[in-house]
Each structure stands twice: as structure tokens, then as C-alpha cells.
N, C-alpha and C positions, 0 to 999 in steps of 0.2 A: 591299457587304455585308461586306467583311476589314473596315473600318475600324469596323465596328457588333460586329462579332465580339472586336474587340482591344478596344475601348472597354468592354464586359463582362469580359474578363478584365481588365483593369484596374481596374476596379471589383468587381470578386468581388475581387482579391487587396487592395485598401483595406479593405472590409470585414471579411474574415480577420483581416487585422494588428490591427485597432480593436479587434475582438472578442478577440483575444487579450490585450491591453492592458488590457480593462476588466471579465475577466471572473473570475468567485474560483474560490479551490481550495477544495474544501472541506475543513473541518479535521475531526479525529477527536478523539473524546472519549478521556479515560483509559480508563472500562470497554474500550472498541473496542480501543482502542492494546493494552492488558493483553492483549485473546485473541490479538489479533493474534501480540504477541511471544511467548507459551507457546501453542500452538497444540493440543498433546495434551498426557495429565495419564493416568499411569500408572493411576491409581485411575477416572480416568470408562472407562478401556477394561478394567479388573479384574484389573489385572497385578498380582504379588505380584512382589517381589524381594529376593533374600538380601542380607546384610548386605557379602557380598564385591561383587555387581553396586552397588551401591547405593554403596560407597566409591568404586567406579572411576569413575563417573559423577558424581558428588556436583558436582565441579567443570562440567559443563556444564549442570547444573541450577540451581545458585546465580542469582539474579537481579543483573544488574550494575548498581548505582545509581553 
């Protein structure tokens, strides 16, 4: 019975590796990618903000191409 035992994990971990070889990642589209990277948006949550908040930040809100 060990030798039937070992011969299944050995063959469960072939399998594993095969499947990881042949298997895809999926990709994401722009729209996706886009929410992904800005995740909140002052206006969908109804925040106003003065012109001194809004300079200090300015710079982590820029989109980096």
C-alpha cells in the first residue's frame, strides 16, 4: 500500500507542475486596469475641497504615464 500511496503523490505533483506550465493568466483590459489604479474619486464620494487641500495633493493625484 506505501508504494501505491508514493506512486499518487508522485503523480498528483506531475500533474500540478503540467498544469502550471500550460495554464494562462488572465489579462485585464484598460477600463479594469484604469479602476483598478484610481480606486476612489473625490466627486463619486461628494467631497468638495479648497484650493489649498487640492494644491497639496495635486501631486498624488496626477496620473503617471
Amino acid at each position: 500500500m506505501a508504494i501505491r500511496g508514493k506512486f499518487g503523490a508522485v503523480l498528483g505533483f506531475l500533474a500540478a507542475q503540467c498544469m502550471r506550465l500550460f495554464s494562462r493568466v488572465p489579462t485585464r483590459c484598460g477600463e479594469t486596469q484604469k479602476k483598478l489604479d484610481f480606486t476612489s474619486s473625490g466627486q463619486r464620494m461628494g467631497l468638495r475641497f479648497t484650493d489649498k487641500v487640492r494644491d497639496r495633493f495635486r501631486s498624488m493625484w496626477l496620473k503617471k504615464s
